[in-house]
C-alpha positions as CSV (number, residue, x, y, z in Angstrom):
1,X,0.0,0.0,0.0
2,X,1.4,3.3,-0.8
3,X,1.0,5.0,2.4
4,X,1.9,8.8,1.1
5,X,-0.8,8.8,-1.4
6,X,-3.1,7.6,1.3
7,X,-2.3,10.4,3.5
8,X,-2.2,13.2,0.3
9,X,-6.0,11.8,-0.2
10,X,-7.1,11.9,3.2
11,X,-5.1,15.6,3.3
12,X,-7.6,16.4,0.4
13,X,-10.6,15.5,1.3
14,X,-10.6,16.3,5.1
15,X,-10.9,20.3,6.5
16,X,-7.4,21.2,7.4
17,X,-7.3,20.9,11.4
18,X,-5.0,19.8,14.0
19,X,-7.2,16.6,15.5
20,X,-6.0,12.9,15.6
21,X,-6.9,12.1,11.9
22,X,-4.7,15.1,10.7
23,X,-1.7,13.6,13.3
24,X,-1.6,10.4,11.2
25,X,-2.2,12.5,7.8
26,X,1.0,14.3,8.8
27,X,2.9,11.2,9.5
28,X,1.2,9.6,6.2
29,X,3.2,12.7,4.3
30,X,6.2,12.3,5.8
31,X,9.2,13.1,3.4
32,X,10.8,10.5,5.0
33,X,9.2,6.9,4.0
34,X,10.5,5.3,7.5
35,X,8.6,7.9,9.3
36,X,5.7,6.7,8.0
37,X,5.3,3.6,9.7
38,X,3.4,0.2,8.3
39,X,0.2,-0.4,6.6
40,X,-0.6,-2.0,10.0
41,X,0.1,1.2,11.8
42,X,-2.0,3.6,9.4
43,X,-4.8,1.1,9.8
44,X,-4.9,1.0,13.1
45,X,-4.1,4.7,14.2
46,X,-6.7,5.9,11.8
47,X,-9.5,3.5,13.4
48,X,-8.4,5.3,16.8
49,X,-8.8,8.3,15.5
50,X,-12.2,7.8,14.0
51,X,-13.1,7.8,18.0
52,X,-16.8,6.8,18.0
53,X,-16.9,6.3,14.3
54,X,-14.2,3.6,14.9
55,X,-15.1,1.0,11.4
56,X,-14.6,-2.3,14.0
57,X,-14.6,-3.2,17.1
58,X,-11.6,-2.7,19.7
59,X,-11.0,-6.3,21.0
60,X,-10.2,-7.1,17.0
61,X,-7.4,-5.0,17.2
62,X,-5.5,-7.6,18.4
63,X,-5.8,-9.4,15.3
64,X,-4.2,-6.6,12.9
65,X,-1.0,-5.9,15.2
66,X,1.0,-8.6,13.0
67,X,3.9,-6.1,12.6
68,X,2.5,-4.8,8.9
69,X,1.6,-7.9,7.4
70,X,-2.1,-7.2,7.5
């Protein structure tokens, strides 16, 4: 997954703020690709950040923390 095009899409079609969502779009749009973490990461810090809106359930969580491979 090409996690910089991820974040320029979210960074197009969100309001510009300063919340959680716009944390990881930062990190997304890194100029350095190591800064940007794994698919696994994005996945995960962006169903945090949806909060309430959250697309699953916490305890499943455990079953995307395999390191990226997800």
């Amino acid at each position: 997954m090409d996690l910089y095009s991820l974040g320029c899409t979210l960074a197009e079609c969100l309001s510009p703020g300063t919340g959680r969502v716009w944390q990881v779009v930062n990190r997304l749009t890194s100029t350095d690709p190591a800064a940007r973490g794994t698919r696994t990461e994005a996945l995960l810090d962006l169903a945090d950040a949806a909060g309430d809106l959250r697309p699953w359930p916490q305890w499943l969580d455990r079953f995307y923390s395999g390191g990226g491979s997800a």
